[in-house]
C-alpha positions in Angstrom: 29.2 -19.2 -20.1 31.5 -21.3 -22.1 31.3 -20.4 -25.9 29.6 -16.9 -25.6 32.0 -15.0 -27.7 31.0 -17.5 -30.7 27.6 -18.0 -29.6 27.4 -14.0 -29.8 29.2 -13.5 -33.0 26.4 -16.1 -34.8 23.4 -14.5 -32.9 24.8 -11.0 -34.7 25.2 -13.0 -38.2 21.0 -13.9 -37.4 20.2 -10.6 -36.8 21.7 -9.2 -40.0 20.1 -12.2 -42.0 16.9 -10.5 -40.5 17.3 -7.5 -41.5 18.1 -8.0 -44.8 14.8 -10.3 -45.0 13.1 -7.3 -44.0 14.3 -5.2 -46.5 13.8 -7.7 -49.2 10.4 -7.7 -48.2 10.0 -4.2 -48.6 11.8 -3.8 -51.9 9.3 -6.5 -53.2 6.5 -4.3 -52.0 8.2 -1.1 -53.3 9.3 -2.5 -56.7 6.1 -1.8 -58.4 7.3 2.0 -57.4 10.8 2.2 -57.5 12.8 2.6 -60.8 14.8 -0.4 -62.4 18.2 1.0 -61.5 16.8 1.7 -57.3 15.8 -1.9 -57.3 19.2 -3.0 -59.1 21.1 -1.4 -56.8 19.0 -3.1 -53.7 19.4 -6.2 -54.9 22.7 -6.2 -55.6 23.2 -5.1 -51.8 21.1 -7.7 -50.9 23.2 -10.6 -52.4 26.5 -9.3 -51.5 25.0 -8.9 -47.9 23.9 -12.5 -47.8 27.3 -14.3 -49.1 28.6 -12.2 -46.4 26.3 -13.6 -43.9 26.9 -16.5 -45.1 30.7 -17.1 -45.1 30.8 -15.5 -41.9 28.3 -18.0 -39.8 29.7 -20.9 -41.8 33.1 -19.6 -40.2 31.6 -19.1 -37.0 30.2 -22.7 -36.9 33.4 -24.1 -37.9 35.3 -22.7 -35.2 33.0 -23.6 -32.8 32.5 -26.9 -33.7 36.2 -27.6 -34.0 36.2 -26.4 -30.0 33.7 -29.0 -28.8 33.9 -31.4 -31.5 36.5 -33.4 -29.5 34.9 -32.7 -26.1 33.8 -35.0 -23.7 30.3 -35.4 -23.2 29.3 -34.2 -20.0 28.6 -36.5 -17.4 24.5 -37.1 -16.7 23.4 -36.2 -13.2 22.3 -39.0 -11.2 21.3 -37.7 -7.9 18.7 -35.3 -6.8 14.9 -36.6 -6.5 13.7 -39.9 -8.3 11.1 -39.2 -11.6 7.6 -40.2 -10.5 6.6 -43.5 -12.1 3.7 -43.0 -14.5 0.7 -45.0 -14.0 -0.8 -47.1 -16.5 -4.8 -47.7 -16.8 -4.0 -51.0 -14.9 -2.5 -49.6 -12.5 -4.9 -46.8 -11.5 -7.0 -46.8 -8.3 
């Protein structure tokens, strides 16, 4: 498949951003718990994880999109079997 190195290293950068959506939902649960300087800490995590996510896929997309920005678009297919004409009310037995 052409592009499956990038698609694959975006898909990786959507699974992280899931995780970390997970955990912010459980430090939201947690919070009423944990003390200030545990929830600090998690946060902190949390951000630095996301600008990392972030600047990662908007690499990733970059990259790819300077690979098939210039690309031809591919050619429709024209044979195989004809679409069946739909029938109007008019038209109808």
């Amino acid at each position: 498949m052409k592009y499956w190195t990038e698609l694959t290293d975006i898909e990786t950068q959507i699974i992280r951003l899931d995780t970390l959506t997970s955990l912010l939902r459980v430090i939201s649960i947690g919070a009423e718990q944990a003390n200030h300087e545990d929830v600090k800490n998690s946060l902190w995590y949390i951000q630095g994880s996301i600008e990392d996510i972030h600047a990662t896929m908007r690499g990733e997309f970059d990259n790819l999109w300077e690979m098939v920005r210039d690309e031809p678009e591919p050619e429709k297919y024209q044979g195989g079997m004809k679409k069946k004409k739909m029938m109007t009310d008019r038209e109808l037995p």
